[in-house]
C-alpha positions as CSV (number, residue, x, y, z in Angstrom):
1,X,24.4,-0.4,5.1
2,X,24.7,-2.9,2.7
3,X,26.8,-2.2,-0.9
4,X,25.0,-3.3,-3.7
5,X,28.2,-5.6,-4.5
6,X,28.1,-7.1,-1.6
7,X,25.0,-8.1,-2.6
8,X,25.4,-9.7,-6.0
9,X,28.1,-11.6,-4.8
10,X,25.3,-13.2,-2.0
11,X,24.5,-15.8,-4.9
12,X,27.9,-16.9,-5.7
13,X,28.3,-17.3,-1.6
14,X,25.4,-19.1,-1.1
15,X,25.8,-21.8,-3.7
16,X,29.1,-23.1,-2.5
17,X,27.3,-23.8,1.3
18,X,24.2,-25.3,0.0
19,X,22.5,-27.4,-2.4
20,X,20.8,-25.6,-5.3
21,X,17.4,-25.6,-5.4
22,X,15.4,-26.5,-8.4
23,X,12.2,-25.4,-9.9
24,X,10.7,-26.2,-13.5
25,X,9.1,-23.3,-14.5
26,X,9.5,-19.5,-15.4
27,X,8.4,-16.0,-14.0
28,X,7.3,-14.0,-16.8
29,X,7.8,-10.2,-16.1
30,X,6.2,-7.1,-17.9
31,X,9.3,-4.9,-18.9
32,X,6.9,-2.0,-19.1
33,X,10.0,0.7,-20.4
34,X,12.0,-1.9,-22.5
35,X,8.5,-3.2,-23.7
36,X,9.2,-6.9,-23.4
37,X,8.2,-9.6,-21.1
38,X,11.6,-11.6,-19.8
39,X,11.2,-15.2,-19.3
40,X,13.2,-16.3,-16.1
41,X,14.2,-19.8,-15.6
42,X,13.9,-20.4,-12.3
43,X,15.9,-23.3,-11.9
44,X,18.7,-22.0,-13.4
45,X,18.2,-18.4,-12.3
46,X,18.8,-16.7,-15.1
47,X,16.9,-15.2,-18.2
48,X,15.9,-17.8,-20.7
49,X,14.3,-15.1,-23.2
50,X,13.1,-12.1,-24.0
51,X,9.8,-11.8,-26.0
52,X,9.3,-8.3,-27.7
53,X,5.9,-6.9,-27.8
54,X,4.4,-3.8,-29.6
55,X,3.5,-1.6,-26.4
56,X,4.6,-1.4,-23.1
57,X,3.4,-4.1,-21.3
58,X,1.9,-3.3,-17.7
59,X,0.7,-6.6,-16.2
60,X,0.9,-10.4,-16.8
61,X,-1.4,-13.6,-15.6
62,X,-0.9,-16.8,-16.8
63,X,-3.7,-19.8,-17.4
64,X,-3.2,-23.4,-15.1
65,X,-4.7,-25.0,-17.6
66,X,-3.9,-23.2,-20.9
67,X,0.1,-23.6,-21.9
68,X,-0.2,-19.4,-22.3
69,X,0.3,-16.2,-20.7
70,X,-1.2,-13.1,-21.3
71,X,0.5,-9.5,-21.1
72,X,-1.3,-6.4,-21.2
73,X,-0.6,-3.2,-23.3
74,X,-2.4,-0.5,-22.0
75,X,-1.4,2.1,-24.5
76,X,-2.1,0.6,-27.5
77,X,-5.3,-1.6,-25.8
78,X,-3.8,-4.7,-26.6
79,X,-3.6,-8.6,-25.3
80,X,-0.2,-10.5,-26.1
81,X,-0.7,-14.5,-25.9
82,X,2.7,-16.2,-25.1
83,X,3.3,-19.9,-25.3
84,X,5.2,-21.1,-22.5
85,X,6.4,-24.1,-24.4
86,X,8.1,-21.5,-27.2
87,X,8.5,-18.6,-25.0
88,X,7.1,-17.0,-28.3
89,X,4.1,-14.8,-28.9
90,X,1.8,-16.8,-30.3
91,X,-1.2,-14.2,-31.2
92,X,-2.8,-10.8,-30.1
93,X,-6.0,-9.3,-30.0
94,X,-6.6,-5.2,-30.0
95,X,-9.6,-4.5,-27.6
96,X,-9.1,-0.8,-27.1
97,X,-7.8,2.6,-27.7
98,X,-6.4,2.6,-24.4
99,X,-6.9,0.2,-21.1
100,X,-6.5,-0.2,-17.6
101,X,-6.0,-4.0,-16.4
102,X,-7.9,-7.5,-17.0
103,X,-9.0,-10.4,-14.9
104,X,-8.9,-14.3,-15.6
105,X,-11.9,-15.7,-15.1
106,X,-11.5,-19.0,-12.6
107,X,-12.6,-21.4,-15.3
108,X,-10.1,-20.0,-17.9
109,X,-12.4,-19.8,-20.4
110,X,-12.6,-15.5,-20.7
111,X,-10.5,-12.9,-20.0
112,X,-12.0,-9.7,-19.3
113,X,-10.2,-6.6,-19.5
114,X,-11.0,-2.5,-18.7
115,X,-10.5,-0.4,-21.0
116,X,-10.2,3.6,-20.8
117,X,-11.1,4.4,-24.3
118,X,-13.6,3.8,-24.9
119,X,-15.2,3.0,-21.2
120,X,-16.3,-0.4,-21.4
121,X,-15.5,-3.6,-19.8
122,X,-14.4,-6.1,-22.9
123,X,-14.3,-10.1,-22.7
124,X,-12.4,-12.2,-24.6
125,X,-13.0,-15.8,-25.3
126,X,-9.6,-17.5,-25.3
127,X,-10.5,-20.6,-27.3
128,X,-10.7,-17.9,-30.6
129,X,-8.7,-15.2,-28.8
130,X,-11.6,-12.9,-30.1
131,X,-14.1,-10.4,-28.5
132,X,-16.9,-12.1,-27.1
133,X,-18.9,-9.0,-25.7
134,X,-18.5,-5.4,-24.5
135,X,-20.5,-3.6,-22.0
136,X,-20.2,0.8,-22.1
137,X,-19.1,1.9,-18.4
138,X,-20.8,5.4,-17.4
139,X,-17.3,6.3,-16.1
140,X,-13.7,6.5,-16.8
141,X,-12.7,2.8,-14.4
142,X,-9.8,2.6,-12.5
143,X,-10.6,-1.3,-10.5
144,X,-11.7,-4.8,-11.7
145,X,-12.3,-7.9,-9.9
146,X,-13.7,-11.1,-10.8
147,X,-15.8,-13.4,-8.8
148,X,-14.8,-17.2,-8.3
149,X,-18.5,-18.4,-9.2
150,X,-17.7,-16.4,-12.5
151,X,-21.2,-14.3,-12.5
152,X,-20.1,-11.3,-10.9
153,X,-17.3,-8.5,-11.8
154,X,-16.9,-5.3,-9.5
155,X,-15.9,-2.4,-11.5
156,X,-14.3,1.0,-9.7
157,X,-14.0,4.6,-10.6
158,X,-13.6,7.6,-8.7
159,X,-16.8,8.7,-8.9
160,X,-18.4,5.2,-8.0
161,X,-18.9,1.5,-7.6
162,X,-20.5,-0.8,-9.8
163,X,-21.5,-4.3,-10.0
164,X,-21.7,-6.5,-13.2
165,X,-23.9,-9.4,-13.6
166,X,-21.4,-11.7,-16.1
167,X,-24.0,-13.8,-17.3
168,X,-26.7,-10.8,-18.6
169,X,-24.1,-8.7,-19.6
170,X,-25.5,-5.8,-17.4
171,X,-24.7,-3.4,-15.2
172,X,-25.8,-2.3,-11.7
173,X,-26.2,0.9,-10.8
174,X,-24.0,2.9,-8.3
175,X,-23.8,0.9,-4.8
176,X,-21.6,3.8,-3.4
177,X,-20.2,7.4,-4.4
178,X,-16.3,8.2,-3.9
179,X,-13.3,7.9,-4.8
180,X,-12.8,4.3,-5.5
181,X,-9.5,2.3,-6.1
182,X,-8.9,-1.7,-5.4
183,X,-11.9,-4.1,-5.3
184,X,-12.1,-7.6,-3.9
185,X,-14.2,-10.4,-3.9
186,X,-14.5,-12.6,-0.6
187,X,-16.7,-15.3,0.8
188,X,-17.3,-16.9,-2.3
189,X,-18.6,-13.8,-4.0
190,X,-21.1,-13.0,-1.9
191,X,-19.4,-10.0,-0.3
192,X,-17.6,-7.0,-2.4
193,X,-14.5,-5.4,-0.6
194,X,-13.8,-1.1,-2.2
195,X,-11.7,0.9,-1.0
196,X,-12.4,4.5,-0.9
197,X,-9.3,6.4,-1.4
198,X,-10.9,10.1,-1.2
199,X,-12.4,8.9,2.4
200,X,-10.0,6.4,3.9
201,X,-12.7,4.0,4.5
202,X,-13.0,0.4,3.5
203,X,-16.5,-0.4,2.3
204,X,-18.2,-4.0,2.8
205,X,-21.0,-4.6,0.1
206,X,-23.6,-7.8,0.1
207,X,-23.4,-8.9,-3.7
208,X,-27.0,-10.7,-3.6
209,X,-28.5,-7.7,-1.8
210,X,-26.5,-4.9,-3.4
211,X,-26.6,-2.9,-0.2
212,X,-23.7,-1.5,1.8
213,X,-22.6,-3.9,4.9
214,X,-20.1,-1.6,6.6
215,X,-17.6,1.6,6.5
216,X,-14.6,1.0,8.1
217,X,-12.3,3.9,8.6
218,X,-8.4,3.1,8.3
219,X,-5.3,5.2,9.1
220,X,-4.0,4.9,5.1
221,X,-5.4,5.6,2.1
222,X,-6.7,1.6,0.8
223,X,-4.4,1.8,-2.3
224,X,-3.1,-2.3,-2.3
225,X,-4.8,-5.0,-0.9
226,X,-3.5,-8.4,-0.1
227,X,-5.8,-11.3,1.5
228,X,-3.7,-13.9,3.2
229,X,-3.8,-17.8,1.4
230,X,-6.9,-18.7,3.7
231,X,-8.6,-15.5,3.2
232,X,-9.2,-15.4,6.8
233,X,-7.4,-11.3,6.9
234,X,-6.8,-8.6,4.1
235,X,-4.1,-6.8,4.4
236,X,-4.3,-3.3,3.2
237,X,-1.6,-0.4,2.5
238,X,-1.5,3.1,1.3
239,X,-0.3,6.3,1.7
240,X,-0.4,8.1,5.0
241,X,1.0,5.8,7.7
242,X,4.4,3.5,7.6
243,X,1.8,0.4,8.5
244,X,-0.1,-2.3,7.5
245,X,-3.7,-2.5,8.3
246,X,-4.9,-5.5,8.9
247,X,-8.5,-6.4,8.0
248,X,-10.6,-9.2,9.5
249,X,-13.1,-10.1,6.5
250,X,-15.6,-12.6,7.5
251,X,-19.4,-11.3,8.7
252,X,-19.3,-7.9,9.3
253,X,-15.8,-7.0,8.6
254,X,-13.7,-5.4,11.2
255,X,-10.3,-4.1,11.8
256,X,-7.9,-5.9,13.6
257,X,-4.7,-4.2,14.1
258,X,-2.5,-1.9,12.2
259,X,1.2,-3.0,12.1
260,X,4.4,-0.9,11.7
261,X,6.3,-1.7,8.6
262,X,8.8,-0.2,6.2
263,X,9.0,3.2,5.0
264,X,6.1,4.0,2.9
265,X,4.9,0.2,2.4
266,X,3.4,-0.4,-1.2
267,X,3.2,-3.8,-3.0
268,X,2.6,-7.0,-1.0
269,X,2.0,-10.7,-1.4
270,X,1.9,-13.9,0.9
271,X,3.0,-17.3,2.1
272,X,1.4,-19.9,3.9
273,X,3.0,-18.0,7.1
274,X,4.5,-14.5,6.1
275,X,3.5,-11.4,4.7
276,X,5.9,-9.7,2.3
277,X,5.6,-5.7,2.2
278,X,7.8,-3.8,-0.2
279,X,8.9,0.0,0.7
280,X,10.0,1.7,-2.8
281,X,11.4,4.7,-1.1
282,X,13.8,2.7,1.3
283,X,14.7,-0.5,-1.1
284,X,13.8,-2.9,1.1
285,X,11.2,-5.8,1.8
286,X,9.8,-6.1,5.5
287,X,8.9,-10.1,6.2
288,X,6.1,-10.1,9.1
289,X,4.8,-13.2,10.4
290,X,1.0,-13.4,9.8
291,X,0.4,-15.3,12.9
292,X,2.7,-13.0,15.8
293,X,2.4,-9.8,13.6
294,X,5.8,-9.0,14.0
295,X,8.4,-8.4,11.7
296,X,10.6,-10.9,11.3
297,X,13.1,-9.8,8.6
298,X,14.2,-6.4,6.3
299,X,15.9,-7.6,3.5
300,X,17.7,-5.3,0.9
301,X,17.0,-5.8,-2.2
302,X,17.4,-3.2,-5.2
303,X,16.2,-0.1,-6.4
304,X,12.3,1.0,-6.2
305,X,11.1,-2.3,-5.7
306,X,7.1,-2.0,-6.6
307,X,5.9,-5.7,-7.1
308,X,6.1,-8.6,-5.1
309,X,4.8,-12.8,-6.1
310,X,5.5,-15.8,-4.1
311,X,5.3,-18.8,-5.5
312,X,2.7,-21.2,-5.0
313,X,4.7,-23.7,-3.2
314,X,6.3,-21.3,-0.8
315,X,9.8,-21.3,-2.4
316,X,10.9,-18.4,-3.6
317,X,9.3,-14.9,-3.3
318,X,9.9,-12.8,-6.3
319,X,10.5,-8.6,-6.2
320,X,10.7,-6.7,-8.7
321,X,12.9,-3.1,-8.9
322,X,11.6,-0.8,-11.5
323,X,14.6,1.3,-11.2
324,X,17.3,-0.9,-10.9
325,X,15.5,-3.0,-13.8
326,X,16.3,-6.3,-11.8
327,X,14.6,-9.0,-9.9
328,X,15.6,-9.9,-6.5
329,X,14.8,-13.6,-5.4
330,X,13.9,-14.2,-1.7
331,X,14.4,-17.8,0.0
332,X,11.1,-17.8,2.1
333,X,12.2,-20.8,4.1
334,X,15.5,-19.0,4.7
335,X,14.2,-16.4,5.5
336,X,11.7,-18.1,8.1
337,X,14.6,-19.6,10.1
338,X,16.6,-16.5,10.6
339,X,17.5,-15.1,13.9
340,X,18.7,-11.5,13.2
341,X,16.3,-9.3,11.1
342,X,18.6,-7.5,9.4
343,X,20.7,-10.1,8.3
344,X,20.6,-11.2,4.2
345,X,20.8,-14.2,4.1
346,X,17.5,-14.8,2.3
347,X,18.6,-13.0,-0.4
348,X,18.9,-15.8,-3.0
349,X,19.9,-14.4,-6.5
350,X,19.3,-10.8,-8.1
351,X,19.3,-11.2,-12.0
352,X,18.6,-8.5,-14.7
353,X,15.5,-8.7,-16.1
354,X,14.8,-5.5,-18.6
355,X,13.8,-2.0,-18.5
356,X,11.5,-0.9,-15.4
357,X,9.7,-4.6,-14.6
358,X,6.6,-3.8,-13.0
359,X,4.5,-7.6,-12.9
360,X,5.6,-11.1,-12.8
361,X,3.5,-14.5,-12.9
362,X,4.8,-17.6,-12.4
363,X,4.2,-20.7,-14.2
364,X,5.8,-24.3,-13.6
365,X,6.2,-26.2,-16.9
């Protein structure tokens, strides 16, 4: 076992026996108990700011082409715009009684959010930061997902599944019954990816035709999914089975194999070559290479870890503890050269970040 001041001294370590790598940007993380988003610098590992919002924030997404991100307040219903630039809030919009999660479209223009009370799926135009158009849901949602082409959202309950046609501002009616949880767009929109929690099954729909593809049955409840960066396998986890399931996607969508990893494996994210699954229960991240599907490192790294981002450019992946309230930071290419599994070396920093962090976006300035 590894003492947890064994590992906070790992930075200190490290940075005598190698050069320091740089980044120009933040991660921005929802403190969803200290009800704040921290701004981490991530070239100088270390918090740059903390931005106060009224409500507890629950997720965050940031623009590529807006100098903002956004940070949801599901209790109070309630957007928060920060500046990057300021690391300030900069202006909010109240949507809701209560809400669920929101999307960004692809062009940047809209940001749609679900919202619990009252049931409707709300868009926001982000020029005005203003209500552009809400659309009543028949039931309480629990999923959203956004197509790329922008004309499509997928909206799941656990009653049923629904498509929404963006541009008429209308909704289908039920393509399936069940228990639905994530939803996913793939193949350019024109094929919708549920899972049904209540059956174990992951459903393939045809968006054009609005007709079921396939039910594939899988050994865990579909409760996360993860596609890898060419889209080519989804990667599903849940409760049930300490495994991964992996999901071939294209034509009629098939499973491939389902992998041992972790203890209880919840939140996960990619690289160009590894998959990152975090187990809560144990502390610990399992690295598996996406081309041998075999694990390739366990790293330590906190308390309840329960969300996981990797940058873009392969650098660093990110983990969040939501009971340790910290945010361990990974060395992907460290940890693609390493020879014993259980060693730590990846481990590049762990920094405090707030009370229970539970989403984190990344954002180069």
């Amino acid at each position: 076992m590894i003492s947890r001041r064994t590992i906070l001294a790992l930075p200190l370590a490290a940075a005598c026996t190698r050069p320091q790598e740089t980044f120009r940007g933040y991660a921005f993380i929802a403190n969803q108990e200290g009800g704040a988003v921290a701004a981490v610098d991530l070239g100088a590992l270390a918090v740059a700011r903390h931005i106060p919002l009224e409500g507890a924030p629950t997720e965050v997404t940031a623009a590529a082409q807006r100098p903002s991100v956004y940070a949801l307040t599901p209790e109070n219903g309630t957007v928060h715009e920060i500046q990057i630039d300021t690391l300030r809030l900069s202006r909010k919009v109240a949507l809701a009684s209560q809400a669920i999660t929101m999307a960004l479209a692809a062009d940047e223009r809209s940001l749609y959010v679900l919202a619990r009370e009252p049931r409707s799926l709300i868009a926001v135009d982000l020029d005005n930061f203003k209500v552009s158009w809400k659309l009543p849901l028949p039931e309480e949602p629990v999923g959203l997902a956004v197509s790329q082409d922008r004309k499509t959202a997928a909206v799941s309950s656990a009653q049923a599944l629904h498509l929404v046609d963006l541009e008429a501002r209308r909704l289908s009616g039920p393509l399936g019954q069940g228990d639905y949880g994530p939803v996913q767009f793939h193949d350019e929109g024109k094929t919708l990816l549920a899972g049904n929690r209540g059956e174990r099954l992951l459903s393939a729909y045809s968006v054009a035709a609005q007709r079921l593809i396939t039910h594939l049955p899988i050994s865990v409840r579909p409760d996360q999914f993860c596609f890898s960066r060419d889209r080519g396998q989804l990667f599903v986890t849940g409760e049930g089975m300490d495994a991964v399931v992996v999901v071939y996607p294209y034509f009629t969508p098939q499973v491939g194999d389902t992998v041992l990893a972790g203890h209880a494996p919840g939140a996960m994210d990619v690289s160009e070559d590894l998959l990152f699954v975090a187990s809560p229960t144990s502390g610990d991240v399992s690295i598996l290479s996406i081309a041998t599907r075999k694990v390739m490192a366990v790293v330590p790294v906190g308390s309840d870890p329960g969300f996981i981002r990797v940058m873009d450019n392969d650098q660093f992946a990110l983990v969040l503890n939501r009971k340790s309230g910290d945010m361990a930071i990974l060395s992907v290419a460290a940890i693609a050269q390493k020879k014993n599994r259980y060693s730590p070396v990846g481990l590049r920093a762990m920094i405090p970040v707030g009370s229970r962090p539970v989403s984190v976006v990344v954002r180069a300035v």
